[in-house]
N, C-alpha and C positions, 0 to 999 in steps of 0.2 A: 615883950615876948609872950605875957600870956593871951594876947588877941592871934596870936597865928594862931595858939592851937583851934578857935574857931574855926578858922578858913581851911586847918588843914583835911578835915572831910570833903570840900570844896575842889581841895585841890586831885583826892584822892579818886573823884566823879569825873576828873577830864580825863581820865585814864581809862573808863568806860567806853563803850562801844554801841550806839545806839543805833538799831533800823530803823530805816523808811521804810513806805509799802514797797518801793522801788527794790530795793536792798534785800525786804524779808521773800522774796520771790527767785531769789537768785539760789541755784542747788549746788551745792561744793561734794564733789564723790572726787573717788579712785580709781572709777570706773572708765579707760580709755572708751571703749564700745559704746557708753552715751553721749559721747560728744564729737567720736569718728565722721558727722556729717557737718559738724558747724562750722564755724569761721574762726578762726584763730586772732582775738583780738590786742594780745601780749600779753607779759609775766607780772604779776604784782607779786610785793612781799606782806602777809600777814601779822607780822613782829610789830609788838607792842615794846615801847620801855621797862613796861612794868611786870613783863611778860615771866623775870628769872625768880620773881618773889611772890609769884603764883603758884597756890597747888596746882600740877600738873591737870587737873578734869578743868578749874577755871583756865588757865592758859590755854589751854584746846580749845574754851568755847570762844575765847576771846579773839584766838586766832581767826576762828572761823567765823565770826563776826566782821572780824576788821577785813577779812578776802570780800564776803558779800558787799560791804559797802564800796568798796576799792571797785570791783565790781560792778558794782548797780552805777558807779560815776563814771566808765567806760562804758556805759551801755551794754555790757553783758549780762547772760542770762544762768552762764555755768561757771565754776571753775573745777578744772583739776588739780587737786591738790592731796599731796600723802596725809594731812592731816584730818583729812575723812575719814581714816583708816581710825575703826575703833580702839585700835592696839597702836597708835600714835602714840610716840614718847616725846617728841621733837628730837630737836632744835629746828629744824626743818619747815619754815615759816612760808614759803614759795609756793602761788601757783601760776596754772595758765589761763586767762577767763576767754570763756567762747561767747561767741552768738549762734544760739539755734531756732531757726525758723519752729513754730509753731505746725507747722506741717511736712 
């Protein structure tokens, strides 16, 4: 028993949410009006497991971490999601990710 607790920081890190450059480029808002002209490329959910034993500022970032990456793996560039919203409380884990031309 006592060599889990070694692992168990190990295990507590796959829980984390890492970018790529791909991922850290990708902008998550509230805002329909910046993404009115892009391509609608489906809905991803930002829910983590570990999401209900988070103080609420970490589960927001985490949220919006795990959209960018979900994201950057659909080759989009946005998502819309209520969790932009600085006054986000959840549970609300859902967005939409676009693709917008650069021009």
């Amino acid at each position: 028993m006592p060599r889990f607790l070694f692992l168990l920081p190990a295990l507590m890190l796959g829980a984390c949410a890492y970018h790529t450059s791909r991922s850290s480029v990708v902008v998550v808002t509230d805002a329909k009006g910046v993404v009115e002209n892009c391509t609608d490329l489906g809905k991803i959910d930002g829910q983590s497991q570990f999401q209900a034993i988070m103080p609420l500022d970490k589960s927001r970032d985490t949220v919006i971490a795990h959209l960018k990456i979900r994201a950057a793996e659909m080759g989009g560039t946005h998502v819309l999601a209520s969790v932009a919203d600085v006054k986000w409380k959840g549970p609300d884990a859902i967005g939409t990710v676009y693709k917008c031309s650069n021009t």
